[in-house]
C-alpha positions in Angstrom: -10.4 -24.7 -2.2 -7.5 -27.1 -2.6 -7.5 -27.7 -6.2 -3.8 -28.0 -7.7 -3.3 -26.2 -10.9 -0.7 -27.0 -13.1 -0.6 -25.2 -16.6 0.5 -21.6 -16.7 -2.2 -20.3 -18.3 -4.8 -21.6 -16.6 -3.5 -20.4 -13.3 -2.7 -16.9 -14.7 -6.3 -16.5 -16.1 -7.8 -18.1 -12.6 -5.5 -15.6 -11.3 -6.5 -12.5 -13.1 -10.2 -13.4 -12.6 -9.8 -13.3 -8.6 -7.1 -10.2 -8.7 -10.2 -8.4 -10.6 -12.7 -9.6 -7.9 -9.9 -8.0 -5.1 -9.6 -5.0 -7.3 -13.3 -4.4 -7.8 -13.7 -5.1 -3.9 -10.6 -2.3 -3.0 -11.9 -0.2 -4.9 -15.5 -0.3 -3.3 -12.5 0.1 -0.6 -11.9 3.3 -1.2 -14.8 4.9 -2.7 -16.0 4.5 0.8 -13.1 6.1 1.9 -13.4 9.1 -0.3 -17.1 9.6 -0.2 -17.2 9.3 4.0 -14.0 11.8 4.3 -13.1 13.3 0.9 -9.8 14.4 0.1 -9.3 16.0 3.4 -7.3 15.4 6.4 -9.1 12.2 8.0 -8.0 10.2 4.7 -4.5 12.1 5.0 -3.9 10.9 8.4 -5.5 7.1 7.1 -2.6 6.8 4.5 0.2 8.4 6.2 -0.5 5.9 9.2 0.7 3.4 7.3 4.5 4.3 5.9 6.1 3.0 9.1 4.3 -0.2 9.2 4.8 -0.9 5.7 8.3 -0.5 6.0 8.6 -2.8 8.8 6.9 -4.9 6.6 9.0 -4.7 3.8 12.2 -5.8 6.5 10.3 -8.7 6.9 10.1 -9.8 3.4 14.2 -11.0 3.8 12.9 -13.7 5.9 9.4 -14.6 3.9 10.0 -13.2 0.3 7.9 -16.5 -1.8 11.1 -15.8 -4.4 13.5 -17.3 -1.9 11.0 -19.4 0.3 9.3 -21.4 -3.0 12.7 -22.7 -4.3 14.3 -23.6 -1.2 11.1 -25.2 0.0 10.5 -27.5 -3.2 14.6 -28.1 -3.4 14.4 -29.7 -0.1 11.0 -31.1 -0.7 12.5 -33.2 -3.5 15.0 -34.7 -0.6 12.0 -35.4 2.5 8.9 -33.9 4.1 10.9 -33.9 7.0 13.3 -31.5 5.5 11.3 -29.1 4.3 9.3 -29.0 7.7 12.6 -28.2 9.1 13.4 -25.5 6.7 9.8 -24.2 7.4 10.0 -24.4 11.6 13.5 -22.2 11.0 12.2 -19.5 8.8 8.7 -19.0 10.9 11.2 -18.4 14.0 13.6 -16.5 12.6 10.4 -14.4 11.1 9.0 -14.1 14.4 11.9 -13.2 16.2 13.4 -10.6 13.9 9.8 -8.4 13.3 9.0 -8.6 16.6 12.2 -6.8 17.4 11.8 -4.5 14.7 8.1 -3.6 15.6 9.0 -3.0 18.8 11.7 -0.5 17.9 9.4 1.2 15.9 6.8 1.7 18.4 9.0 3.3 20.6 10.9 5.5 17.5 7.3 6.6 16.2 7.1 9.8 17.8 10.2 10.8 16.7 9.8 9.8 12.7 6.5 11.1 12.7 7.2 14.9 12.4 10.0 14.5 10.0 7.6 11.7 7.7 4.5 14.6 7.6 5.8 17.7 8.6 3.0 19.6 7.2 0.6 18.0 10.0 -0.4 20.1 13.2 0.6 19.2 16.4 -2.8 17.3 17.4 -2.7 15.8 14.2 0.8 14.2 15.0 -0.3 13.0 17.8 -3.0 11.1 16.8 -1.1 9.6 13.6 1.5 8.5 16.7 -1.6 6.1 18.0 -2.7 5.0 14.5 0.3 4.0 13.5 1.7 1.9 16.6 -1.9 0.3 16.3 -0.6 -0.8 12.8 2.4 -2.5 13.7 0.1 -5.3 14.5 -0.1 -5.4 10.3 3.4 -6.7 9.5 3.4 -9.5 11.7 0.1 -10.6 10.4 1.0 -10.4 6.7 4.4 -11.4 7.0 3.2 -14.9 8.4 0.4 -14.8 6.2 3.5 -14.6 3.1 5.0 -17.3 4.5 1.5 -19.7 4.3 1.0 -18.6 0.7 4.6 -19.4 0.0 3.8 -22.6 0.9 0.5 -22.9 -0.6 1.9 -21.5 -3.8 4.8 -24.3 -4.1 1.9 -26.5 -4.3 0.0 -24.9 -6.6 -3.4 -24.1 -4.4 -3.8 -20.8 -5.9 -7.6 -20.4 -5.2 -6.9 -19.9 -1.6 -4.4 -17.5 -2.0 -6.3 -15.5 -4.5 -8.9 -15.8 -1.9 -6.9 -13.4 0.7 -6.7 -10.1 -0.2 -10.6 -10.2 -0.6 -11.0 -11.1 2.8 -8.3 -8.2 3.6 -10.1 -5.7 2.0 -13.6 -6.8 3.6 -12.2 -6.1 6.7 -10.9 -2.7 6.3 -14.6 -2.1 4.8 -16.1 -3.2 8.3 -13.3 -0.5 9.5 -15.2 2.4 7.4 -19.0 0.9 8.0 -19.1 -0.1 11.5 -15.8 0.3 13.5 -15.2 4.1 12.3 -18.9 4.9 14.6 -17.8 3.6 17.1 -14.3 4.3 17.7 -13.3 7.3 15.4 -10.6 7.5 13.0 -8.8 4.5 14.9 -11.8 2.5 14.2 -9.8 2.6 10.3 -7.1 1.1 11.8 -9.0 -1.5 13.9 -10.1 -2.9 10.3 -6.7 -2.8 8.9 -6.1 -5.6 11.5 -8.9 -7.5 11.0 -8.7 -7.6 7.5 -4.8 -9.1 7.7 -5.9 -11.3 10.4 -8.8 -12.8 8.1 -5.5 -12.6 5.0 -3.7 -15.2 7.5 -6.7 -17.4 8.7 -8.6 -18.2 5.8 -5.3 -19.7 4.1 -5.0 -21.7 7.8 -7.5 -24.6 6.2 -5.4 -25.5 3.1 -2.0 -25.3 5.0 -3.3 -28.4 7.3 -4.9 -29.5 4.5 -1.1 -29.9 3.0 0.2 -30.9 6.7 3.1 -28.1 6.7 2.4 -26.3 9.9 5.2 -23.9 11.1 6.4 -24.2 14.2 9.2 -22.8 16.7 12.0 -24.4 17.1 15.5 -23.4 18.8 17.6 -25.6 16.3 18.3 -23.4 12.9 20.4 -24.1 9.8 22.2 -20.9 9.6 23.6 -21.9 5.8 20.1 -22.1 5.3 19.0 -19.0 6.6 21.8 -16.9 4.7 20.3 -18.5 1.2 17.0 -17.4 2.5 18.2 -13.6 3.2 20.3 -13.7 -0.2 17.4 -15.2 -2.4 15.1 -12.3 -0.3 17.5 -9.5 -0.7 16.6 -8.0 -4.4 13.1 -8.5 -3.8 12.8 -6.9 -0.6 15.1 -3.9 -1.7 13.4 -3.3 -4.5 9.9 -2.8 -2.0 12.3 -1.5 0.4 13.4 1.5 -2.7 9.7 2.1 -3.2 8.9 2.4 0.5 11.2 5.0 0.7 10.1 7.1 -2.7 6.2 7.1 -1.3 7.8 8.4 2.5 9.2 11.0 0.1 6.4 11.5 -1.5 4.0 11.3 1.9 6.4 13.9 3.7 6.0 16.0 0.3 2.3 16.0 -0.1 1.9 16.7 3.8 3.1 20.0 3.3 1.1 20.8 0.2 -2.2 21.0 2.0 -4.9 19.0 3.4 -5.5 16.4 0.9 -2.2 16.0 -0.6 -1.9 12.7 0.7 -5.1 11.4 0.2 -5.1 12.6 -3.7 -1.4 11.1 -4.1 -2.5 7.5 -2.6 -6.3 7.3 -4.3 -3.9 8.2 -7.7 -1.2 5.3 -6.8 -4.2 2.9 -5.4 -6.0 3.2 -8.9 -2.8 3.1 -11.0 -1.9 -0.6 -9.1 -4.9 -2.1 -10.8 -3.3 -3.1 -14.1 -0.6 -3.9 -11.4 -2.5 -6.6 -9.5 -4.5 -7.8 -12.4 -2.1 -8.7 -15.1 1.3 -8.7 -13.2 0.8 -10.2 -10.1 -1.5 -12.8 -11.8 1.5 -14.2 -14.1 4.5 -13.8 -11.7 2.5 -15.7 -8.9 1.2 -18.0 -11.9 4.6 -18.4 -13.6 6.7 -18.5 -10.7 6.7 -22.2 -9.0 7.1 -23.7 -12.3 10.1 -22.0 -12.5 11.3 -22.5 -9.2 10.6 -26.5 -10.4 12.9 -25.8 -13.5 15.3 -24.1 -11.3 15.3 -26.8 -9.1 15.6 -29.8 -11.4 18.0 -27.6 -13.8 15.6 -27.4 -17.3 17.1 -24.4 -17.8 15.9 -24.0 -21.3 12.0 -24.7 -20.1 13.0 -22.2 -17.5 14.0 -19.5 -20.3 10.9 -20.2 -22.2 8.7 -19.7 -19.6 10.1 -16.4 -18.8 9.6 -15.2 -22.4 6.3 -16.4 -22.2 5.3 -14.4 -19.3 6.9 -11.5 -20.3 5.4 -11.5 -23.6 1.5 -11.9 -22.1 2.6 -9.0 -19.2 3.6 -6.3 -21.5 1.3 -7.2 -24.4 -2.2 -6.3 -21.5 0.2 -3.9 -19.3 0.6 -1.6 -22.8 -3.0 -1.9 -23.5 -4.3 -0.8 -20.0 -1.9 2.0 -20.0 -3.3 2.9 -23.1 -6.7 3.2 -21.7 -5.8 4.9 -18.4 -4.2 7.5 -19.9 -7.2 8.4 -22.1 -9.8 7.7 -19.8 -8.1 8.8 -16.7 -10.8 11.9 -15.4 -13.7 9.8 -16.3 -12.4 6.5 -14.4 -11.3 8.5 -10.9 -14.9 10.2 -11.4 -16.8 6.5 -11.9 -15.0 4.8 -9.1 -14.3 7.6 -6.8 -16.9 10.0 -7.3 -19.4 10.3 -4.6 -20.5 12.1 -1.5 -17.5 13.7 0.2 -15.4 13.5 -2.9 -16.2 16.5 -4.8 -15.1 17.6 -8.3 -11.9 19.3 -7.3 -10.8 16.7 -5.6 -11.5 14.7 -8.6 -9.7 17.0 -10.9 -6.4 16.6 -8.6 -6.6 13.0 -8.3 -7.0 12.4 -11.9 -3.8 14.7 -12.3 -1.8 12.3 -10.2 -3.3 9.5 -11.9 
């Protein structure tokens, strides 16, 4: 659990093996989702449900991004454990502070966004996306403090534990669809979206005390700090913040096609984030605290190879799964999606999207 691992590739391909055990377990994910509720409007209201929470999320990120957190943190690791725990009391009460604020906004603004996000929903339908969603907020808090733990688990090179996460995450938004959906209806969905990014947080918890980094809140804060954090966050989180607001557009778009149109854009997009998840987000997150190390100590030709490196490996297996996809895309949404509820039309559209 608390092995360090040092060499690129070794973390990359220790990476890519768990991000293909998360994969394979979201998308047992959501072939449950689509064979309980097809491509109707149960799974419509499921997905749209989470645009404002996500976006909430996404503000958050200029206080936990790991691209601003992972330098700073090893910079002033190099000058005392004292410092960095410093650094880390500031940014977990600045974190805490700022989405709690936000989330609390948006519970009270939901009503209001709701009809212009899915204006193709009915009245009822509205309504009950109003609940689901303010039941969601919960999420952003969750995984926004569960970023900043992997931050510092990732500085340090414990990557089994972080890998570890998003199958816990995923397991519980399954319990969600087996269990909590009987007993509680379609907000039974969202009671496993909360469990799941509760058991994200808690089963990095062990390894963080394991590292003795424990955030706490303080009332003394570096503000120079905490304007390098926000300006180190800011391209990352606009760049999810630009894609939060092209899937609202796409969200209030497919709401007004029909029912379905939301669930068929978002099974599409989940299935399309594999090659994502596997081969991306295994090199950055292997890559990246080495380079924040070169950063740091100023190799900046080790830091230029290693970018090349990555980059090479990323586009070399990102061509060849876009290769396959494309070919194979019917037959893949019909293998992994393709059962009870889901019927072939739906499968026809979703492979469309795909």
């Amino acid at each position: 659990m608390h092995r360090e691992l040092k060499g690129v590739h070794q973390a990359a391909l220790f990476l890519a093996v768990s991000a293909a055990g998360s994969v394979v377990l979201a998308l047992v994910r959501d072939r449950l989702l689509a064979s309980s509720f097809g491509a109707g409007p149960v799974l419509d209201l499921y997905f749209a449900a989470f645009r404002i929470p996500d976006i909430v999320y996404t503000i958050s990120l200029f206080f936990t991004a790991s691209t601003a957190l992972i330098p700073l943190f090893l910079d002033l690791q190099e000058q005392g454990a004292d410092e960095a725990q410093r650094f880390l009391d500031s940014v977990f009460t600045s974190f805490l502070l700022f989405t709690c604020i936000t989330a609390s906004f948006a519970f009270f603004l939901i009503p209001v966004l709701i009809p212009i996000i899915v204006p193709g929903f009915s009245a009822a339908e509205q309504h009950t996306l109003v609940t689901f969603s303010r039941i969601l907020l919960l999420s952003p808090l969750l995984l926004g403090l569960s970023n900043l733990v992997s931050s510092i688990i990732q500085s340090h090179r414990r990557f089994l534990v972080y890998a570890l996460s998003p199958l816990f995450y995923n397991l519980g938004i399954i319990v969600g669809v087996v269990w909590f959906y009987r007993v509680m209806g379609v907000f039974g969905l969202a009671a496993g979206v909360i469990l799941g990014a509760l058991l994200h947080l808690l089963v990095q918890i062990p390894t963080l005390a394991k590292l003795r980094y424990i955030p706490r809140l303080t009332a003394v804060f570096s503000s120079s700090l905490m304007r390098r954090v926000v300006t180190l966050s800011f391209p990352r989180a606009l760049g999810l913040s630009i894609n939060q607001i092209v899937l609202l557009i796409m969200t209030a778009l497919a709401s007004a096609v029909g029912a379905g149109g939301i669930a068929v854009f978002h099974l599409a997009y989940n299935l399309q984030s594999v090659p994502l998840s596997v081969i991306g987000v295994s090199y950055s997150v292997a890559v990246f605290p080495t380079l924040a190390r070169s950063f740091v100590r100023r190799e900046q030709t080790e830091f230029m190879n290693i970018v090349a490196l990555a980059l090479r490996h990323i586009l070399f297996w990102s061509l060849f799964a876009t290769v396959f996809f494309v070919v194979l895309r019917a037959h893949i949404v019909r293998v992994v999606l393709g059962a009870g509820a889901f019927g072939w039309l739906d499968t026809r559209l979703t492979a469309a999207a795909f």
